[in-house]
TORMI-418750 format. One record per residue (C-alpha): x, z, y; residue number from 1; chain. Coordinates in nm, 4 decimals, padded with zeros to 6 digits. Example, Ala and Ser with C-alpha at 12.3 -4.5 7.8 and 13.67 -1.06 7.14 Angstrom:
BEGIN
<koldren <01.2300 00.7800 -00.4500> 1 A> <koldren <01.3670 00.7140 -00.1060> 2 A> 
END
This chain:
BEGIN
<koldren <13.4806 -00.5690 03.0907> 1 A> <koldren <13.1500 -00.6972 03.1920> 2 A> <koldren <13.1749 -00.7516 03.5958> 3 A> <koldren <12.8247 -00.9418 03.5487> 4 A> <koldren <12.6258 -00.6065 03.4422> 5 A> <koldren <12.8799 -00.2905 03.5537> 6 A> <koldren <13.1453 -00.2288 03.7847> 7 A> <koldren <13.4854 -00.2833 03.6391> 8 A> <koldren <13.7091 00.0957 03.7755> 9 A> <koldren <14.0686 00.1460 03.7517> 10 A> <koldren <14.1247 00.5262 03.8574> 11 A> <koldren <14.4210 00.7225 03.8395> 12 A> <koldren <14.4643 01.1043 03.7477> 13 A> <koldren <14.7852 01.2153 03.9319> 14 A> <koldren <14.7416 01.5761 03.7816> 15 A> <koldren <14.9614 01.7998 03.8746> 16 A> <koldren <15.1611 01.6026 04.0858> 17 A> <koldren <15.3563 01.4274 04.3646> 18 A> <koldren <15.2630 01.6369 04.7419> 19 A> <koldren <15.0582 01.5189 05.0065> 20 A> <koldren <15.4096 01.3946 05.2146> 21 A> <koldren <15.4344 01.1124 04.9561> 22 A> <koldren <15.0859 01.0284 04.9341> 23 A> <koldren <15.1456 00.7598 05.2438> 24 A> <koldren <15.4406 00.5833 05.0910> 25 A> <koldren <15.2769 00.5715 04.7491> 26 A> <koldren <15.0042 00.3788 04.9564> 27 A> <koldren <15.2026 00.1475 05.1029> 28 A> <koldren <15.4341 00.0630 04.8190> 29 A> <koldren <15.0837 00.0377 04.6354> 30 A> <koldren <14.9081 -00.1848 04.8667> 31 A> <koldren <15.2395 -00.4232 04.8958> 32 A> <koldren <15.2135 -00.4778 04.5183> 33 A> <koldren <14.8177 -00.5006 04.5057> 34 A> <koldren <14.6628 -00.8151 04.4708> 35 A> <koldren <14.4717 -00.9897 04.7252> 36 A> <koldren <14.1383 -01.0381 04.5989> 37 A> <koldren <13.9352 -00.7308 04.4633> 38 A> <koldren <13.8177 -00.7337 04.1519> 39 A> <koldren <13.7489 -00.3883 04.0613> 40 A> <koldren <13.6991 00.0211 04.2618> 41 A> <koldren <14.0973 00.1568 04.2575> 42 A> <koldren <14.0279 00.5192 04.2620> 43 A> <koldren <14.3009 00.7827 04.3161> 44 A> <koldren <14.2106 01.1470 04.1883> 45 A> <koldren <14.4682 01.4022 04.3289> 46 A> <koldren <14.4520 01.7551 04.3402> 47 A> <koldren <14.2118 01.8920 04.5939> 48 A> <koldren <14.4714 01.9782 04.8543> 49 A> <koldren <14.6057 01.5657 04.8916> 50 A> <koldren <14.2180 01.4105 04.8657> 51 A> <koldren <14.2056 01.4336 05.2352> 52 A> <koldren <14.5441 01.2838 05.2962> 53 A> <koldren <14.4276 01.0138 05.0123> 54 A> <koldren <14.1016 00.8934 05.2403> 55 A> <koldren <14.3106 00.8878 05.5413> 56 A> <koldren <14.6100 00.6711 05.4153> 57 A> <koldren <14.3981 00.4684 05.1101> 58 A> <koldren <14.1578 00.3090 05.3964> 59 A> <koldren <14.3548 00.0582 05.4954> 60 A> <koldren <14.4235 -00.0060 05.1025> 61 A> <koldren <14.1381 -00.0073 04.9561> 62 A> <koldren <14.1945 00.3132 04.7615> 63 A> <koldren <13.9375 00.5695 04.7272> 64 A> <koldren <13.9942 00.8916 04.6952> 65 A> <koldren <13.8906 01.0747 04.4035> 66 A> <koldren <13.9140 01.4817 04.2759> 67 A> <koldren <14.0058 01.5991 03.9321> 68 A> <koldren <13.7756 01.9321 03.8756> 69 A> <koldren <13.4831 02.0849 04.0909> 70 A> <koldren <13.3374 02.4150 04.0995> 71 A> <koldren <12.9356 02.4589 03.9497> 72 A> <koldren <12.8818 02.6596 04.1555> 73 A> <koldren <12.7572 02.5605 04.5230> 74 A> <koldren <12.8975 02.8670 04.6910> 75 A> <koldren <12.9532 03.1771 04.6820> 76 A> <koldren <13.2494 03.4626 04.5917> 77 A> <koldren <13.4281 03.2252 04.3478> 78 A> <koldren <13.8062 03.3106 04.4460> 79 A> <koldren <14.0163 02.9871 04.3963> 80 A> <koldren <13.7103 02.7304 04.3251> 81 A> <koldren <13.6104 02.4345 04.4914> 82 A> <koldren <13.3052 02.3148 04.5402> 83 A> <koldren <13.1194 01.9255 04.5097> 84 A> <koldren <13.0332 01.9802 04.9220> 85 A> <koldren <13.3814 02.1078 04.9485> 86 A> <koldren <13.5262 01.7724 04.8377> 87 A> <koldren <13.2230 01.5600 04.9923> 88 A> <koldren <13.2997 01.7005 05.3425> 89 A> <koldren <13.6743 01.5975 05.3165> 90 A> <koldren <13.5780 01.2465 05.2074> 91 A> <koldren <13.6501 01.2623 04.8160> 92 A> <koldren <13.3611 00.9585 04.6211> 93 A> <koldren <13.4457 01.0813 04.2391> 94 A> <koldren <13.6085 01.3526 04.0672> 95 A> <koldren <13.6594 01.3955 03.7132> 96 A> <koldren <13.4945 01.6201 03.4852> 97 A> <koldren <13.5897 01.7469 03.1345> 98 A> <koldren <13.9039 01.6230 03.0945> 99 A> <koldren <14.0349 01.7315 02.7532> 100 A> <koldren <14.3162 01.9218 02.9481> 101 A> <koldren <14.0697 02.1403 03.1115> 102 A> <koldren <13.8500 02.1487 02.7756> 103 A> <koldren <14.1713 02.2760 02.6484> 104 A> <koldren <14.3874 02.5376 02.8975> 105 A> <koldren <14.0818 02.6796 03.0839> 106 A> <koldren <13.7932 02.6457 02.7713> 107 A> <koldren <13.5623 02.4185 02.9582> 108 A> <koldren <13.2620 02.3663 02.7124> 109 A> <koldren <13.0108 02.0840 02.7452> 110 A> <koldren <12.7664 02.2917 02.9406> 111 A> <koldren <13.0071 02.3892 03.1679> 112 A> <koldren <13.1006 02.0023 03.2041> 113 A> <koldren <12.6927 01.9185 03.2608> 114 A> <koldren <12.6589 02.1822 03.5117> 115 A> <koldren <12.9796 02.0403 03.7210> 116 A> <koldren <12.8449 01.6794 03.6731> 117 A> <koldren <12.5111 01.7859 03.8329> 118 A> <koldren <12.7176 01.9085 04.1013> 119 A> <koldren <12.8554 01.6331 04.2080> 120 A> <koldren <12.5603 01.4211 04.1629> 121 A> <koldren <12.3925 01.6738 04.3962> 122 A> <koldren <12.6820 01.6574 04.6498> 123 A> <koldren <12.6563 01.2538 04.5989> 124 A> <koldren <13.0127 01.2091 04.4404> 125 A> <koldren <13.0075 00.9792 04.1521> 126 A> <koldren <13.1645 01.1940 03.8412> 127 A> <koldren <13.4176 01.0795 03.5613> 128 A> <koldren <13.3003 01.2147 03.2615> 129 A> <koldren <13.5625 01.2391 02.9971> 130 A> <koldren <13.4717 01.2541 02.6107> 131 A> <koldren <13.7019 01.2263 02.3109> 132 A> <koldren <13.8204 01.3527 02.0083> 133 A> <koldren <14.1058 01.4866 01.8176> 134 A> <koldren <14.3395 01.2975 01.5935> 135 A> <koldren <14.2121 01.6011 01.3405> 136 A> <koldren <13.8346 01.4891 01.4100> 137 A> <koldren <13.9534 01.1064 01.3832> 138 A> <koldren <14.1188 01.1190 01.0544> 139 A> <koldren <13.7925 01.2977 00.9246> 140 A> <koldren <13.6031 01.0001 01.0110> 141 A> <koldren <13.4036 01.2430 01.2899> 142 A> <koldren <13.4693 01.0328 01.6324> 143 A> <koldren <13.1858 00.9477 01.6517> 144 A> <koldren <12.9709 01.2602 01.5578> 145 A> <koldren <13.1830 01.4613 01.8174> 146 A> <koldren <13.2006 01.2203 02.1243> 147 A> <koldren <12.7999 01.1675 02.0741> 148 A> <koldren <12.7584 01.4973 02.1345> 149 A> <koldren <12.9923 01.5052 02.4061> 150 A> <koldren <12.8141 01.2142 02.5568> 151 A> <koldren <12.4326 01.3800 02.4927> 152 A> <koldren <12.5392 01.7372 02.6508> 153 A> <koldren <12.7093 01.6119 02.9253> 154 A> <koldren <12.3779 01.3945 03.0569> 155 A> <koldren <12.1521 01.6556 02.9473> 156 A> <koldren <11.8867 01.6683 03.2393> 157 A> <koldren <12.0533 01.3602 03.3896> 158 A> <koldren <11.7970 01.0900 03.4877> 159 A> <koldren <11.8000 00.7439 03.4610> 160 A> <koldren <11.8609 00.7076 03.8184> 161 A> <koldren <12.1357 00.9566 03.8438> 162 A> <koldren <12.2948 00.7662 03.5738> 163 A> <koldren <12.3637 00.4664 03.7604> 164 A> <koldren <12.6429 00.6947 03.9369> 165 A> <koldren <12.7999 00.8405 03.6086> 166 A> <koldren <13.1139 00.6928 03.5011> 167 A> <koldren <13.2536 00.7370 03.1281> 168 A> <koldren <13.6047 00.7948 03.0071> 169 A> <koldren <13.6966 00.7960 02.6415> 170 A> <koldren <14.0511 00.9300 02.6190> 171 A> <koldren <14.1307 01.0478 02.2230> 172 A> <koldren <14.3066 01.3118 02.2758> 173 A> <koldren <14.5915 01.2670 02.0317> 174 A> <koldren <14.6904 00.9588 02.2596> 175 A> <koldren <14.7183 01.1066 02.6020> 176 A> <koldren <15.0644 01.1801 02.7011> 177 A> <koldren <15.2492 01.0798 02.3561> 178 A> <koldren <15.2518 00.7763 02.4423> 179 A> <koldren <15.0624 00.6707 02.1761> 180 A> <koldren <14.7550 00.4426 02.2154> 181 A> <koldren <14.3988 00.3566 02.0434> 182 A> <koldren <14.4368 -00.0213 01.9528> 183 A> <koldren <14.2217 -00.2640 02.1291> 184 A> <koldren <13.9708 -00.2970 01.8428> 185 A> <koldren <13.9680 00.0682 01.8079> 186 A> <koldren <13.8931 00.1498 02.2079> 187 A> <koldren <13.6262 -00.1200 02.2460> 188 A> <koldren <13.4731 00.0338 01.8801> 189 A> <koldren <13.4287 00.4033 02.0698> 190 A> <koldren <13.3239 00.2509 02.4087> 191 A> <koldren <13.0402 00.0363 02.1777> 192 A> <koldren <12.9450 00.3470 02.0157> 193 A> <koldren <12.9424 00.5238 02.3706> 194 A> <koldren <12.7475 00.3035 02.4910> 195 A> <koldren <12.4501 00.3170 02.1951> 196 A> <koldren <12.4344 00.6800 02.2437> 197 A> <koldren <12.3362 00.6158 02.5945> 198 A> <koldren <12.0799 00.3326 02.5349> 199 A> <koldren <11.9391 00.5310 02.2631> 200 A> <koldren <11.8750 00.7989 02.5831> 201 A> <koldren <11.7820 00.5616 02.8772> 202 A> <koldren <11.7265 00.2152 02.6838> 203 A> <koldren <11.9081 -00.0911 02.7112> 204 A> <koldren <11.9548 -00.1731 03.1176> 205 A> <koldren <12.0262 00.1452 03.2233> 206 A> <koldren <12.2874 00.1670 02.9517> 207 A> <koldren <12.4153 -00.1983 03.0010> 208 A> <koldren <12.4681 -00.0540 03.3534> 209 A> <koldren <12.7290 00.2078 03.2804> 210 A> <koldren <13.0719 00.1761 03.3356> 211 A> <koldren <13.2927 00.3092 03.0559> 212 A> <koldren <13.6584 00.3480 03.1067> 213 A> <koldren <14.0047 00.4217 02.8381> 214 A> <koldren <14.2070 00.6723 02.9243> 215 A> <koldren <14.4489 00.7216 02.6759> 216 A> <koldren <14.7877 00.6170 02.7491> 217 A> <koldren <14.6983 00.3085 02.9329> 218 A> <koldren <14.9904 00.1372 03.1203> 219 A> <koldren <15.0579 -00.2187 03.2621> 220 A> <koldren <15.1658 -00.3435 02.9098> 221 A> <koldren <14.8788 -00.2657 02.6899> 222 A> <koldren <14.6058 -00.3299 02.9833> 223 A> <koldren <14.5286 -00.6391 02.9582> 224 A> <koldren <14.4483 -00.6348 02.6042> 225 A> <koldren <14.2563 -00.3433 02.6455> 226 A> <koldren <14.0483 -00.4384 02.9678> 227 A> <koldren <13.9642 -00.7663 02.7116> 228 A> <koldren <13.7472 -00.6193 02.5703> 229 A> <koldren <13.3668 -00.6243 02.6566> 230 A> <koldren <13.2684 -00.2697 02.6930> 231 A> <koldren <13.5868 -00.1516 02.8188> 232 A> <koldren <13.5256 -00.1734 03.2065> 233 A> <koldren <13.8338 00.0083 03.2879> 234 A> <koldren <14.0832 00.2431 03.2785> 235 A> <koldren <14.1442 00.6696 03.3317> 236 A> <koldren <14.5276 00.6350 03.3974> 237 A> <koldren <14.7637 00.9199 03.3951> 238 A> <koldren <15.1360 00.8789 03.3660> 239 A> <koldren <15.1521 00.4855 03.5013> 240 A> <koldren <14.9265 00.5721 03.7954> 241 A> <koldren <15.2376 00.7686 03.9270> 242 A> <koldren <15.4291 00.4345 03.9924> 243 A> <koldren <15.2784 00.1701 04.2293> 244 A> <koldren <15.4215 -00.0985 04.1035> 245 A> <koldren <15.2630 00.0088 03.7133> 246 A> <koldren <14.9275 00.0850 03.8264> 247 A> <koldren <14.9093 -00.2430 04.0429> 248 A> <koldren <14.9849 -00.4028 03.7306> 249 A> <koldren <14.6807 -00.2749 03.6002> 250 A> <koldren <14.4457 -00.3208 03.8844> 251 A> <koldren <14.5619 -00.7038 03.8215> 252 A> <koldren <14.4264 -00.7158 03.4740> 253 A> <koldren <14.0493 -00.6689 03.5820> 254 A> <koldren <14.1056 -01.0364 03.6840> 255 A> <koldren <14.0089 -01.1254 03.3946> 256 A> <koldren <13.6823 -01.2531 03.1862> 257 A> <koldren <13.5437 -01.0047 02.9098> 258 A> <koldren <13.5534 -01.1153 02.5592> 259 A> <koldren <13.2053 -01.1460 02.4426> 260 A> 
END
């Protein structure tokens, strides 16, 4: 992390689940465990249904309240979708976009993931952008071919000021939900290379200005190695971000200094 030039974010993807009766006590086991001084946005993202319940009981916390998909479209006879004013109106302040489970089940492609980032720019919600590759793509030595062209698409027709609300997420995909994990060096290499593609776009300050989060298999044993490093700026956390006590952990290792 870099706290001097980008805001460090620890955000949690609940998924699929938990209900909105246990999104209170999750708070308040949370905020018990939490430490005192803030050093970093804790973002929730719940399905749609719980963001409301999320604003209401993460006030007092600290917690924002976060989505995990959004419509493109603005309105309209889209059976089942939700759209950016949809989760603006009930409070939500990000939402992830093109998260590799998505990419995967419902064959989001990166244009569909631009679109829906536009969206929420539009509706003022700040979006997650997820990019990564495939242990496949890795072991051909094509990382960073793919995830530059995941990064390009996605801010296609994004400006520089519109930027300054994006948030990145590199989660390989062959390390999200097995448990296994990208090692420190490996993590901070991607989130370098991330972050080149985008000065190569907007030049240096607007790039040094972008916060670029892991999210693959983070937990409160690994984080504080991985936060370490100086273009990690925090984490996309799935599994651990289902136990307070876990993802308070991990809020407390944005405590520390980058390694420059």
């Amino acid at each position: 992390m870099n706290k001097k030039y980008r805001k460090a974010i620890i955000a949690g993807n609940w998924k699929m689940n938990m209900l909105s009766s246990g999104v209170k006590p999750f708070i308040e086991e949370l905020k018990a465990n939490m430490p005192k001084s803030k050093t970093c946005d804790v973002v929730l993202c719940t399905p749609a249904v719980m963001v409301a319940n999320m604003v209401k009981a993460g006030k007092d916390a600290k917690v924002i309240a976060g989505a995990q998909d959004v419509s493109k479209y603005e309105k309209g006879a889209y059976t089942g979708e939700v759209s950016a004013a949809q989760l603006a109106d009930i409070g939500a302040k990000y939402c992830i976009v093109g998260h590799s489970e998505r990419r995967q089940y419902h064959g989001e492609d990166d244009m569909l993931i631009n679109a829906k980032a536009k969206a929420l720019l539009a509706a003022g919600i700040n979006p997650i952008i997820c990019v990564g590759e495939s242990l496949e793509q890795r072991e051909m030595d094509l990382t960073m071919e793919h995830i530059a062209y995941q990064v390009k698409a996605a801010l296609s027709g994004i400006d520089a000021t519109a930027l300054r609300h994006c948030v990145i997420a590199y989660e390989p995909i062959w390390a999200i939900g097995t448990g296994k994990t990208a090692t420190a060096a490996q993590a901070q290499e991607v989130c370098e290379g991330i972050r080149a593609v985008i000065r190569k776009i907007y030049g240096a300050r607007p790039a040094r200005a972008v916060s670029i989060l892991y999210g693959g298999s983070m937990n409160a044993k690994n984080a504080f190695e991985l936060l370490g490093q100086p273009d990690i700026d925090g984490g996309l956390i799935g599994g651990a971000s289902l136990k307070p006590v876990d993802f308070s952990e991990i809020v407390k290792a944005t405590a520390q200094d980058a390694k420059e």
